[in-house]
C-alpha positions as a Markdown table, in Angstrom:
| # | Residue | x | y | z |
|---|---|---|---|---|
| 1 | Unk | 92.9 | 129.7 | 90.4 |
| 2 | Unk | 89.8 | 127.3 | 90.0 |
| 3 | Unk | 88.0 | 127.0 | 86.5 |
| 4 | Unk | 84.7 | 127.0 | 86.0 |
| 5 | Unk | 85.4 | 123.4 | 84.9 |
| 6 | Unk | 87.3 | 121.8 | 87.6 |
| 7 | Unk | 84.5 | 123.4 | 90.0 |
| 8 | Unk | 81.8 | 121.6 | 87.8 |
| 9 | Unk | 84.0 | 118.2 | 88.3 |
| 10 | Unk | 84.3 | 118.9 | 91.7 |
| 11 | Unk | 80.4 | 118.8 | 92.4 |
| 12 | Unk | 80.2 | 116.1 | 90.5 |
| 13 | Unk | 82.5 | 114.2 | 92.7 |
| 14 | Unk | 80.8 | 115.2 | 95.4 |
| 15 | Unk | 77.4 | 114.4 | 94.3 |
| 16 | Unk | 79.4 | 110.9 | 94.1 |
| 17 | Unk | 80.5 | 110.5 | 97.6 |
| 18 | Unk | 77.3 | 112.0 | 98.6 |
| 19 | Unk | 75.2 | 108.8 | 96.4 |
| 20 | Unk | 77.4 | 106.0 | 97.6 |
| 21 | Unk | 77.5 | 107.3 | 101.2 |
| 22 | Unk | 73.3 | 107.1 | 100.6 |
| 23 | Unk | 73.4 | 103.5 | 98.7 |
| 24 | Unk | 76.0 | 102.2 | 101.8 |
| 25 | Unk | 73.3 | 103.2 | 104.2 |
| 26 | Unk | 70.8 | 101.2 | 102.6 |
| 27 | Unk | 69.0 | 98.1 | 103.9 |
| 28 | Unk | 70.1 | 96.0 | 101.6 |
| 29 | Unk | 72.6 | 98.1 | 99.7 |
| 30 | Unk | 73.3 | 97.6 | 95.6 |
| 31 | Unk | 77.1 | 96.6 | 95.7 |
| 32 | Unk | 77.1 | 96.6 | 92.2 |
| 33 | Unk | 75.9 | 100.2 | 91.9 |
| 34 | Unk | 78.5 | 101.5 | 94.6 |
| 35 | Unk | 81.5 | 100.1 | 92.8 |
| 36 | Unk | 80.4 | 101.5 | 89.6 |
| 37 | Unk | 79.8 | 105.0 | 91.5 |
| 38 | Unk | 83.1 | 104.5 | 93.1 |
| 39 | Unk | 85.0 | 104.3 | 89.7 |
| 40 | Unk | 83.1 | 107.3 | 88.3 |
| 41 | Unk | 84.4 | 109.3 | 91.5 |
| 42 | Unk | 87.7 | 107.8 | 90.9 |
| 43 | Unk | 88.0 | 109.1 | 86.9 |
| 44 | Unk | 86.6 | 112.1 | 88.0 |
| 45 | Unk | 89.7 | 112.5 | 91.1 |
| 46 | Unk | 92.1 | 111.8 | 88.0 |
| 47 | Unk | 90.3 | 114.5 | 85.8 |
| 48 | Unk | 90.8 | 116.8 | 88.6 |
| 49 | Unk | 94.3 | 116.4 | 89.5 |
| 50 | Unk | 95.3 | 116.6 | 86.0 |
| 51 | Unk | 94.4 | 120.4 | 85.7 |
């Protein structure tokens, strides 16, 4: 059963991929930014699993 919780964390790692997917596809994309993003979605896959 999914929790109104894990469905919140669930977009938000979605909205994740979805914003380093967009910063990869830029000209000149902001390398810094994506590994930050990537370690957000990556506490956020840990916070998920957990429940």
């Amino acid at each position: 059963m999914q929790t109104a919780h894990r469905s919140a964390l669930e977009a938000k790692h979605a909205l994740l991929d979805q914003r380093i997917d967009d910063e990869r596809h830029r000209p000149m994309p902001d390398t810094m930014l994506i590994a930050d993003l990537k370690k957000q979605k990556l506490r956020l896959k840990e916070e998920i699993s957990a429940h």
